[in-house]
N, C-alpha and C positions, 0 to 999 in steps of 0.2 A: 507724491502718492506713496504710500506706504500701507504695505499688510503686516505691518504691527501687531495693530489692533484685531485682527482675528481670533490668537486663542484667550486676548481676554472676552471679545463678544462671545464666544463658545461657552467660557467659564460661566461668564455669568449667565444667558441662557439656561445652562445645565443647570445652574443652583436657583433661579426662577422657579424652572419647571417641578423641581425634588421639594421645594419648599410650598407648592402650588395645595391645598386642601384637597380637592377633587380628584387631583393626582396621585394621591398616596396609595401606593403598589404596586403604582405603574412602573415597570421598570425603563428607563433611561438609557441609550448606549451611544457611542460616535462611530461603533461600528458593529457590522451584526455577528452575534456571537454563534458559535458551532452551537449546532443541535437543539436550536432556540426552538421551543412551543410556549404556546398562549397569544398573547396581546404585550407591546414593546415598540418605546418610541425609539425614533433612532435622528439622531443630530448627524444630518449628512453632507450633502453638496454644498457649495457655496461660489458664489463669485463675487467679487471684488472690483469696484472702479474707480479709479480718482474722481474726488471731487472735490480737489483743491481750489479756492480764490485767493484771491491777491491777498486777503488777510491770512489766511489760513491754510493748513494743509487739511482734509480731510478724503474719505474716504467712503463709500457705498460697497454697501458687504447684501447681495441677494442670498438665503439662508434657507435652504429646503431642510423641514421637519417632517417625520415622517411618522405613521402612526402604521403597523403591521401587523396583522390578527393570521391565525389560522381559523378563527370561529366562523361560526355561520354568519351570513348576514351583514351588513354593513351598520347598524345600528350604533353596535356600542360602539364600534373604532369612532362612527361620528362623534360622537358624545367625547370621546376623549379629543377627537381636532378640535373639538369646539372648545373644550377645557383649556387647551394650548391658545388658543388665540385668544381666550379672554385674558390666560395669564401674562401674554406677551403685548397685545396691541397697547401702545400708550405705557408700558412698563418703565420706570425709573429705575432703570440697572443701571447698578455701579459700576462698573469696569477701571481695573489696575490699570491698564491702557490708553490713552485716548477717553473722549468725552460720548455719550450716546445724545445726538440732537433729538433721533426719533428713529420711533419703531413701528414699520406700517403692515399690515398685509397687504400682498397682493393676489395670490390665489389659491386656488385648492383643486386637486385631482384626485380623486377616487376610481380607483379601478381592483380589476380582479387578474393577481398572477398566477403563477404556475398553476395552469391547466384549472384556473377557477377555483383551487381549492384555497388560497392564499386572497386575504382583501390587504387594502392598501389606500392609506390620503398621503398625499403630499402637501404639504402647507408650504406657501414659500412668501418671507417675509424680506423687507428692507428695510436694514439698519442705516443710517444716517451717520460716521463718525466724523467728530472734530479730533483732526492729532494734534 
């Protein structure tokens, strides 16, 4: 097992997402920047598990994206999860790294933080690596 492959699935991720149509102005981060207002995805958590066989070595990368508004209403942030997962599910990203088998969803959380005035999805995806 090896976490290699992590900041090339990051890399490419980021440059999916920045190159996505529907995306465009959305701002992208891996971490949240001071004094952030509007609407801003954020490339955050992740876990990592071997899943080497006897051929190969590889690796399972769980990948929380996150879509964070101050606006009203949960609407657009959907609109933009939804934008991410269509640009991610099934995606042929290259990666310097290691090989991508596959790229799956597996859930989404939307809620409301600080004190309601803050919305929020989590998208949390698995990547599949061949090292």
């Amino acid at each position: 097992m090896s976490y290699g492959a992590a900041p090339a699935l990051q890399t490419a991720v980021f440059q999916r997402l920045s190159a996505w149509p529907t995306l465009a102005g959305v701002s992208i981060y891996d971490a949240v920047p001071p004094n952030v207002t509007g609407t801003f995805v954020l490339i955050g958590p992740e876990e990592a598990r071997d899943q080497s066989d006897k051929t190969s070595a590889g690796a399972e990368h769980q990948l929380v994206i996150s879509v964070i508004t101050d606006a009203t209403g949960f609407l657009s942030i959907k609109t933009i999860a939804a934008d991410i997962s269509d640009a991610l599910i099934g995606a042929p990203l290259t990666l310097i790294r290691g090989t991508l088998v596959n790229l799956l969803f597996l859930r989404a959380s939307a809620r409301r933080i600080e004190e309601g005035e803050t919305r929020r999805i989590d998208l949390t995806f698995r990547a599949r690596i061949q090292l």
